[in-house]
N, C-alpha and C positions, 0 to 999 in steps of 0.2 A: 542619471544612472549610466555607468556603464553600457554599450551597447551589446561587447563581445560578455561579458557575465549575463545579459538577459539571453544571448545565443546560445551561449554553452551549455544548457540543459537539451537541448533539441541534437545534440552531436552525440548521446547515449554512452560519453565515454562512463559517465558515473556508473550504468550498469555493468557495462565490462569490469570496471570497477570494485563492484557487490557493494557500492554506498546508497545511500539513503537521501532521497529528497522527499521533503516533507512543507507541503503549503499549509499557512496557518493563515488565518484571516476569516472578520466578519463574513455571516450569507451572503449570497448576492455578488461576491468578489471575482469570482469566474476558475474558482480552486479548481473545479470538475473540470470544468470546460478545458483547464492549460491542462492537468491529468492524463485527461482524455488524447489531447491533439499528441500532449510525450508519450503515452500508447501507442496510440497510431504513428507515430515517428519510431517506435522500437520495433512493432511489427515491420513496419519498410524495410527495419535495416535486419530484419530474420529474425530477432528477437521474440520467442515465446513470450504471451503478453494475457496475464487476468485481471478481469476488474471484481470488484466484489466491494459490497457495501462492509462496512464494521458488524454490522448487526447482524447481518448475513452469515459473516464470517464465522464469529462467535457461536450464531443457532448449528450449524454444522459441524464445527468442530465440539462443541458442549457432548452431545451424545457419545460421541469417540474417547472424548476424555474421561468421561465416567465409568463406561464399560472397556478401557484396556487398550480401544484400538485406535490409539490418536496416532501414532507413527503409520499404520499405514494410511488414513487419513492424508497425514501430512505429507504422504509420497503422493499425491493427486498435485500438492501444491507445486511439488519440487520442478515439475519441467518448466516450469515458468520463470525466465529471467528473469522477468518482473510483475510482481502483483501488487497491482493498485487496488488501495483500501479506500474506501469513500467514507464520507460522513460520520467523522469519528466523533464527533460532539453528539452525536445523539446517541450515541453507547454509551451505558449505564455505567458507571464505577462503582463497583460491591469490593467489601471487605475491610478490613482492619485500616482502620489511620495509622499513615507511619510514624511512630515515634522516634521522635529523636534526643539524643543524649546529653 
């Protein structure tokens, strides 16, 4: 593998950016772990930095979205360049199968 493509995520140009890096991979593979150290690498370089579990995410904003007030909700999220989401396989998927045509 490349050396300068495993570095490139640690340079936080993607956040300047507004793009998305997303680890996929069995447990055990150290998702959190690299997460955590690009957290801690965007906080160094000034970057507003949140963590927060899926499930978490979801319990919090659920109330907001039912009763009206998910936008200002969502203004808690906003100063944060980046918000790392964890553990997205343990979050339930509800609702309609998508069909297709």
């Amino acid at each position: 593998m490349d050396q300068a493509q495993i570095r490139e995520p640690a340079t936080c140009r993607w956040i300047a950016h507004g793009d998305t890096l997303l680890f996929l991979g069995p447990p055990g593979t150290g998702k959190t772990h690299l997460a955590v150290s690009l957290g801690r690498e965007a906080i160094r370089q000034d970057y507003n930095v949140q963590f927060v579990t899926a499930a978490t995410l979801v319990t919090v904003l659920a109330k907001p979205h039912s009763d009206g007030s998910l936008d200002k909700q969502l203004t808690m999220l906003a100063p944060s360049k980046l918000l790392i989401v964890d553990e997205l396989r343990w979050l339930p998927v509800r609702g309609p199968s998508p069909r297709f045509a």
